[in-house]
N, C-alpha and C positions, 0 to 999 in steps of 0.2 A: 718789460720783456727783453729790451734790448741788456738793461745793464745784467739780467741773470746771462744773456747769451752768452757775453762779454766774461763775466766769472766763471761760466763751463766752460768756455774755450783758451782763458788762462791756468782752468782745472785741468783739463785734457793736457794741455804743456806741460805743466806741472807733473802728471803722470806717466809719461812718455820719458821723460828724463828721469826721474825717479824708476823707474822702469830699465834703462839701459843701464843705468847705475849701479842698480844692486844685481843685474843681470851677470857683469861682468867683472866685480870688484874681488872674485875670486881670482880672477889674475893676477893680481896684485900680492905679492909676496910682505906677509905678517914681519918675517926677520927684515926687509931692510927697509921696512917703511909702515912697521909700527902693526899692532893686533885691531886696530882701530876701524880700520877694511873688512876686517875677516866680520864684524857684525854685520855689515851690509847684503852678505847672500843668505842672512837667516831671516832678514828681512823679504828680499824676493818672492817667496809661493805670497806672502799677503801683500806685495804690491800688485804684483799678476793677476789675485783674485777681485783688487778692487778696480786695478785697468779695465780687465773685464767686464765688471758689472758697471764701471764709468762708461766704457765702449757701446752697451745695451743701452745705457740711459741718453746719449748723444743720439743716438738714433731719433730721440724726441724733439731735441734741442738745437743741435747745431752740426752741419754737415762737415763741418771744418774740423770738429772735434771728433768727430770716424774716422777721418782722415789720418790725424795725428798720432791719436791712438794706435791706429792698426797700421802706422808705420814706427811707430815705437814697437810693437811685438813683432813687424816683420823684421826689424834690425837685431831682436833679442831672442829670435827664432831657436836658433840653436838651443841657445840657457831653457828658454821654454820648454823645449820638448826631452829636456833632461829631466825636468818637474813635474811634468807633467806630458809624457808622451802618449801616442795617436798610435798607436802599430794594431791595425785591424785583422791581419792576417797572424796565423801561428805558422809557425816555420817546421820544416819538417825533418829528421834525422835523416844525415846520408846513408845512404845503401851500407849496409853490412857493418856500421859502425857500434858502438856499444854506449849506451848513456847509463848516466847516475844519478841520483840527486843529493845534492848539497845544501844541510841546515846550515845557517846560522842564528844562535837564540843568548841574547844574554840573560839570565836566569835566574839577577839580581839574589846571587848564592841561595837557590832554589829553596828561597825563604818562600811561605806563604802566611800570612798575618792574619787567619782564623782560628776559630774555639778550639782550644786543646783536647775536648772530646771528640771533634769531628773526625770519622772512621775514614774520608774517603782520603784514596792517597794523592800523593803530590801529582799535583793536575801538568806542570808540566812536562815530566816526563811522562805520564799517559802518553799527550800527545805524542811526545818523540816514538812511543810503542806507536799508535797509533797508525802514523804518518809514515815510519821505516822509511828515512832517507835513507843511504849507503855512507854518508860520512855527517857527523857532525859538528858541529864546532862552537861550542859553548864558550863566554865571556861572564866571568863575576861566578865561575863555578869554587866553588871551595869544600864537597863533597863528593860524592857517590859509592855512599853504603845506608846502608838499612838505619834512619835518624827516625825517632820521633816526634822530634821538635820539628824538625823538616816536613815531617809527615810521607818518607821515605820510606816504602816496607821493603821487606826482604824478598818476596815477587818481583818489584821492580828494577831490584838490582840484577838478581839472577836473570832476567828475563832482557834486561841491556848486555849483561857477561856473553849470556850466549847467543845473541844476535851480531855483538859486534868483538871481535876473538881481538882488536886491537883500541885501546881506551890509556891514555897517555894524559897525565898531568901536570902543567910545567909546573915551576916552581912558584908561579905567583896565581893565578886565578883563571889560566885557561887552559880548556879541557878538548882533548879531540876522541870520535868514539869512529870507529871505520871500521866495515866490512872488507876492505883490500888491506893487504901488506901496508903498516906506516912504519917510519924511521924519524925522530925528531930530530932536528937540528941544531945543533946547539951555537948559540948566536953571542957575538961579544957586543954588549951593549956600554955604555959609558951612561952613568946615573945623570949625566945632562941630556943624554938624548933623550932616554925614555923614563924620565921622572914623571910619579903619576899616571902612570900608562905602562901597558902591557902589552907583550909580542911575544907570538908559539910561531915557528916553523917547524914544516914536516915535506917527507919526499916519500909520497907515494906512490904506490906500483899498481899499476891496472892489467887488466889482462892481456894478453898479448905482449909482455915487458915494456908497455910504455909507461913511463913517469911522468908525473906534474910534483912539480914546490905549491905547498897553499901555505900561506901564510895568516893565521889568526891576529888580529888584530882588536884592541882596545884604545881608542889614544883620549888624549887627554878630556876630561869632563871641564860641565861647566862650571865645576866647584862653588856651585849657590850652597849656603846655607840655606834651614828654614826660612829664617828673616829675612833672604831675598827672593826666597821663591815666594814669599809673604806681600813684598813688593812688587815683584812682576802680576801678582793675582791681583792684587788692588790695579797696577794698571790696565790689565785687561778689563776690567769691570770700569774701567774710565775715570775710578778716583784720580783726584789732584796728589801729587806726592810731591815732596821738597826736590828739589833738582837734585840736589850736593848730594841726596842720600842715591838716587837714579844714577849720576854719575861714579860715588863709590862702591856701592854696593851689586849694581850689576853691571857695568859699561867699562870700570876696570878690572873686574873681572873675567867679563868676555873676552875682553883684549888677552890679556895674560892666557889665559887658556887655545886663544889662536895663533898668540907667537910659541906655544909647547908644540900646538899639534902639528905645523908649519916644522917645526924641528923633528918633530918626531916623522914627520913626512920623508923628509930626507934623508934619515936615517934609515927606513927602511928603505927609500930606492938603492939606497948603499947596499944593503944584503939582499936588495933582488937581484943586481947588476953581479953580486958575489957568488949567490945561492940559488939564484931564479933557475938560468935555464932558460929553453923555448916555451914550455906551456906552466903558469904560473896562475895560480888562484887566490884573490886575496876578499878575503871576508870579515865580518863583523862589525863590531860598533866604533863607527869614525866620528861619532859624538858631531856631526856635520851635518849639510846640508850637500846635495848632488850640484848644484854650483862652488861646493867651498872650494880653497885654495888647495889642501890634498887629495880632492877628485880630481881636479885641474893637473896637478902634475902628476898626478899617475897615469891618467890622459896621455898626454904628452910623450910618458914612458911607452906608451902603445897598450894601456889596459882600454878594455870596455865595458860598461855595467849595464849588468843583464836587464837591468829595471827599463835603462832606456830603448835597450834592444827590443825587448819584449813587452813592457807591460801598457795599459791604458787610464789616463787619468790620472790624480795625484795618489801622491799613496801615502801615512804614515807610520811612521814606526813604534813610533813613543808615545806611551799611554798615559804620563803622569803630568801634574800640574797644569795642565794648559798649554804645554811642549808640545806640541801637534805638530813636529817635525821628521820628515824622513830621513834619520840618523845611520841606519844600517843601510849596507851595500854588498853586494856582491862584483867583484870583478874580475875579468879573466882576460889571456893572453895566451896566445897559440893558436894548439890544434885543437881548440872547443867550438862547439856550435850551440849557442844557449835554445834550449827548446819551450822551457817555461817556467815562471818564477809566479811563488803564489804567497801571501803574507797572511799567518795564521790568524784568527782572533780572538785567541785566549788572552787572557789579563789576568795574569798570575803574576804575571812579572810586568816591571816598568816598561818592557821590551814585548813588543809581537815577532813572533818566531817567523824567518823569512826562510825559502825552501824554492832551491834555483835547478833545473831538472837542465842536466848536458849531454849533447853526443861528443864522444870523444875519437877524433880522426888517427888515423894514423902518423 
């Protein structure tokens, strides 16, 4: 009895520091000290869940080990409740103000991979009829006309034309569909910053002549092949796998895809600081975690993500392979009041559609 106490209360250590660790290892900038960091906050929601459930089981074993524990989440508080936030109460729109809601959905090119006979149409845009946000902002879009293959009919196209009078495609794969006044911005990028990754801006018009910049956003993926999302599956099932291939195949490539998105971070605070403005909205797929190192410095910049504002509990975004991570965000700056943000659960796409509802002040 004595020697299990002894290995819970070196376990309890053990998880405390591994806890503060990936808590805050998003501060740690990918460009001057390597992509090798940037794996440690996608690590984070699965230490927190096992702190956790270490924390309940100490309760049996060792009073020291409660201790530790819940002074390791009290020091990584913050990080926590970006993961997994407590907000019990719903906030309410100021007086006389006007709200909206804002999709973001990436729509993995509004592919769906069912029988070519099946009549019913493309289940995502449903939802989008559905749902009627006022703006949306699609990632991985590379249509919207009447496809078969997509399973796109001409109903649904007609019926997004004339809901939403302004629908804008950039050049690479994302899409905005708005009921207000858009103008897009046309942005100079250098193929080092956003190689692999995509960025739309737009300057929209609300009523009453106020404006926001929203910025759509896709940055860099984790670029697995099959074969590594092959070996991430086998280590979640707890097979034995050779190190050298763990280390080539997904650990250098996490890396490299953390010092992109770390660049591509900067690059966009460069055309927010050009292009922002006071009230700035930036959305979609940051292929990240709510601790990574470009939530962190947009932070910084003075964004806030409504998830943390608003929402309760964890939440995911991403529905494939065993990526049970919450990749998409919503973030804003200004004169917004986030009111509520809700995460769809269609699985039509790799992505669940996220849908952020704002009062917008004067």
């Amino acid at each position: 009895m004595r020697l299990m106490r002894a290995l819970m209360l070196i376990l309890s250590i053990v998880a405390a520091v591994a806890l503060f660790g990936t808590a805050y290892a998003g501060n740690i900038s990918p460009l001057k000290h390597g992509g090798l960091y940037g794996i440690l906050p996608l690590c984070f929601p699965f230490v927190l869940y096992c702190s956790a459930a270490l924390l309940v089981l100490q309760i049996w074993w060792h009073w020291r080990g409660v201790v530790i524990i819940a002074l390791g989440l009290l020091a990584s508080a913050g990080p926590v409740l970006q993961v997994c936030p407590l907000n019990l109460s719903t906030p309410k729109a100021p007086e006389d103000s006007d709200t909206f809601k804002l999709m973001t959905y990436n729509v993995f090119h509004l592919y769906e991979p069912r029988d070519s006979t099946d009549t019913v149409p493309n289940r995502m845009l449903d939802y989008v009829i559905e749902t009627d946000p006022d703006i949306v902002c699609f990632q991985e879009a590379i249509t919207l006309s009447a496809q078969k293959h997509y399973f796109i009919t001409t109903e649904q196209v007609q019926t997004l034309h004339s809901r939403y009078p302004y629908i804008i495609k950039s050049a690479g794969q994302q899409m905005i569909m708005s009921k207000y006044p858009v103008q897009p911005i046309h942005l100079t990028l250098t193929p080092e910053e956003f190689q692999n990754a995509e960025l739309a801006a737009y300057r929209i018009s609300f009523p009453g002549g106020r404006q926001a910049t929203l910025f759509n956003v896709h940055l860099q993926s984790l670029g697995l092949r099959q074969e590594d999302r092959e070996l991430y599956r086998n280590l979640t099932d707890l097979q034995r796998e050779n190190l050298g291939a763990i280390k080539e195949q997904l650990i250098s490539k996490l890396s490299f895809a953390n010092v992109e998105r770390a660049r591509q971070t900067q690059a966009l605070l460069r055309l927010i600081r050009h292009y922002g403005g006071p009230n700035v909205l930036i959305c979609g797929d940051f292929n990240d975690v709510a601790t990574c190192y470009a939530l962190r410095t947009l932070e910084d910049a003075g964004f806030s993500s409504a998830y943390a504002q608003l929402g309760f509990g964890p939440m995911i975004t991403y529905n494939s392979g065993r990526f049970y991570f919450c990749i998409d965000h919503v973030l804003y700056r200004g004169a917004f009041t986030p009111l509520d943000i809700k995460k769809g659960n269609l699985r039509a796409s790799d992505h669940y559609p996220l849908t952020a509802t704002f009062a917008l002040g004067n």
